[in-house]
N, C-alpha and C positions, 0 to 999 in steps of 0.2 A: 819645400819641406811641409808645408804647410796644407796642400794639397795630398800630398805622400798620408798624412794622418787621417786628414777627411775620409780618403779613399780606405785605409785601413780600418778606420770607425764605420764606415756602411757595409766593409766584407763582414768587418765581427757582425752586426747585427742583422746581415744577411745570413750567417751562418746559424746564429743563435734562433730565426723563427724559419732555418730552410725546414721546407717537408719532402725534398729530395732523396734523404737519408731513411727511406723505410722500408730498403729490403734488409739490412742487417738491424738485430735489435741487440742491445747489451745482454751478455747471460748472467742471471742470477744468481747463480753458485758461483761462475768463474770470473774472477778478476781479469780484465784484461782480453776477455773471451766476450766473441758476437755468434749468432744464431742466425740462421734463415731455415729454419727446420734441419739443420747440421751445426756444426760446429766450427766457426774461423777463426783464425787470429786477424782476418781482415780484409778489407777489399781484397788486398794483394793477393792473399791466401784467395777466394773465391774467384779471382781472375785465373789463376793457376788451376783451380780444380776445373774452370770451364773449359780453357784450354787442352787440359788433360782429358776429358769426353771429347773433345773434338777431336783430338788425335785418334783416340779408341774408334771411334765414329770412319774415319778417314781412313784409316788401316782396314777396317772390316770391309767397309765397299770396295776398296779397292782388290779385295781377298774374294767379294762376290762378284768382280769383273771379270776375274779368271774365267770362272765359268759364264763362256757366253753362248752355249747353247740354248740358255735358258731365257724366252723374253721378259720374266719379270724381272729380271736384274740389269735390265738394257737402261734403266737411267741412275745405275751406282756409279758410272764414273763420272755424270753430271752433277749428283750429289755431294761427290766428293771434292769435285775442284768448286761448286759453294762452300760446303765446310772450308777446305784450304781459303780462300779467301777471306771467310770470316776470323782464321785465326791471323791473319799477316793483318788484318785492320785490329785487333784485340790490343788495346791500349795501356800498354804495358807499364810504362812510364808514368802513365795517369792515374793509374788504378792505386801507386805510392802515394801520391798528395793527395787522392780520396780519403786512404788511412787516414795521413793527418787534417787535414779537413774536419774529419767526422769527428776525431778524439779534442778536435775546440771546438766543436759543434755540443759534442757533450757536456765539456766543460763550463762552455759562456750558459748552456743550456740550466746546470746545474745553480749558476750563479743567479738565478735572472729570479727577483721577490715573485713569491706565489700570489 
């Protein structure tokens, strides 16, 4: 039990000086709202929006592979089964405990004497 707490006490104070967390920044008007030059409700959200260009991304080349008469389109279906793989490794499940992560990242952050 007593180990259980140690290890809990080094996560908070690894969370509270991480510098990990600096692609999303809190937004100033919106409660509850993070920014990276847009708008997320949060990792999860920005893991969703990457995903969603990779799809757009995957469909188009695979729409410029049709036409293969052309040789500049001779490595869109290489591109696209990179995309496809980058999204089957996009870490779904992780990108949730990022959320909460960052929201006691901000909180212990908040608490810590200036």
């Amino acid at each position: 039990m007593e180990n259980d707490l140690k290890a809990l006490t080094d996560f908070a104070e690894k969370l509270t000086d991480a510098r990990e967390f600096h692609i999303l920044r809190p937004c100033e008007r919106r409660e509850n709202q993070y920014t990276a030059k847009l708008y997320f409700s949060g990792y999860n959200d920005l893991t969703l929006t990457v995903m969603d260009i990779m799809k757009v991304c995957i469909s188009a080349l695979y729409g410029m592979e049709d036409n293969e008469r052309d040789r500049k389109y001779a490595s869109a279906y290489t591109i696209a089964e990179v995309l496809g793989l980058a999204l089957e490794l996009m870490p779904m499940e992780e990108s949730q405990i990022l959320d909460h992560c960052y929201e006691l990242h901000l909180k212990l952050k908040a608490k810590e004497p200036e």
